[in-house]
N, C-alpha and C positions, 0 to 999 in steps of 0.2 A: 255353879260355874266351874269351868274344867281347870279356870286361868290362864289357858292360852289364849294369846291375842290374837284373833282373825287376821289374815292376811291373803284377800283375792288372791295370789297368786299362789298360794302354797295352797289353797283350796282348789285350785285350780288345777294344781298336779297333784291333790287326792281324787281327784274326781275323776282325769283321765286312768290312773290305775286302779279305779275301781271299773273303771269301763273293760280293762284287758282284764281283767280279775271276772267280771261276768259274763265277757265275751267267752272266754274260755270254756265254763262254766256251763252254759247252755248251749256249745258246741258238743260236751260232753253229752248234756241229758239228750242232746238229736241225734247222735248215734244211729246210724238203718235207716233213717229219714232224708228226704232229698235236700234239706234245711240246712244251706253254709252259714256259717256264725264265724266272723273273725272280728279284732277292731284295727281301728287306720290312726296312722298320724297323717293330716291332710297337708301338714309343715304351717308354718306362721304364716297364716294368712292376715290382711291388711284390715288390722279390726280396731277397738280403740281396748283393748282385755287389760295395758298397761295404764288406764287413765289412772285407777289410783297407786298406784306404786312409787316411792317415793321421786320425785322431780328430778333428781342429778340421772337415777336410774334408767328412766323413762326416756327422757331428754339426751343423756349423751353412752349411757354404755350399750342400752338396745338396739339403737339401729349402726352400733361399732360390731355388733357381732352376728344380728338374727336379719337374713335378707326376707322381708316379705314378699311370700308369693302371692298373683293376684288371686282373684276367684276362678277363675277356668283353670288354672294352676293347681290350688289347692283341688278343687274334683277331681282330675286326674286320676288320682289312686281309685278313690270313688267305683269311677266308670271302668278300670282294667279292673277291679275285683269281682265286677259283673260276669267279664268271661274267663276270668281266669280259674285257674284246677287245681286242685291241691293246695286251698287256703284255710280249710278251716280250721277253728282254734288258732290261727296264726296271728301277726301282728303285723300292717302291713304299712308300707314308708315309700315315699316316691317310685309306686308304682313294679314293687318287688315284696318280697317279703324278708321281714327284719329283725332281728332278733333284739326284742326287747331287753330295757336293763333286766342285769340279776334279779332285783327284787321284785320285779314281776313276772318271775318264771315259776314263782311257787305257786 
């Protein structure tokens, strides 16, 4: 055991930056290739991701500060990455491209 406690939600933002961490990654090895590779934040879409998170949290400071967008919402970025140009390797946020935190620029 490693001793750290599991916690969904901090697993939950290792997971997304391992997705920009790969996306980058095999934007790289496709190179010369017609093959765009970027990753997206689609924003807080209306899911239940906070059910286990402790109950004051969940309950009164999430919806004080994170607006959920619905589902057509969240695709959005989705569907403009389709035609947009000059995205790869990028990281891409309502429908622009966005410069992720520091620590996932390395």
């Amino acid at each position: 055991k490693s001793g750290r406690k599991y916690k969904s939600y901090v697993a939950y933002s290792e997971s997304k930056l391992a997705n920009i961490y790969f996306a980058k990654a095999l934007h790289d090895r496709l190179q010369g290739t017609q093959i765009v590779v970027s990753s997206l934040h689609p924003g807080v879409i209306v899911t239940n991701i906070w059910r286990s998170a402790p109950s004051c949290l969940a309950k009164c400071f999430v919806p004080m500060f994170l607006k959920d967008k619905t589902i057509q919402q969240g695709a959005a970025t989705q569907v403009w990455a389709c035609f947009a140009d000059g995205i790869g390797g990028k990281y891409l946020k309502d429908c622009s491209v966005f410069p992720p935190k520091p620590h996932a620029e390395s």
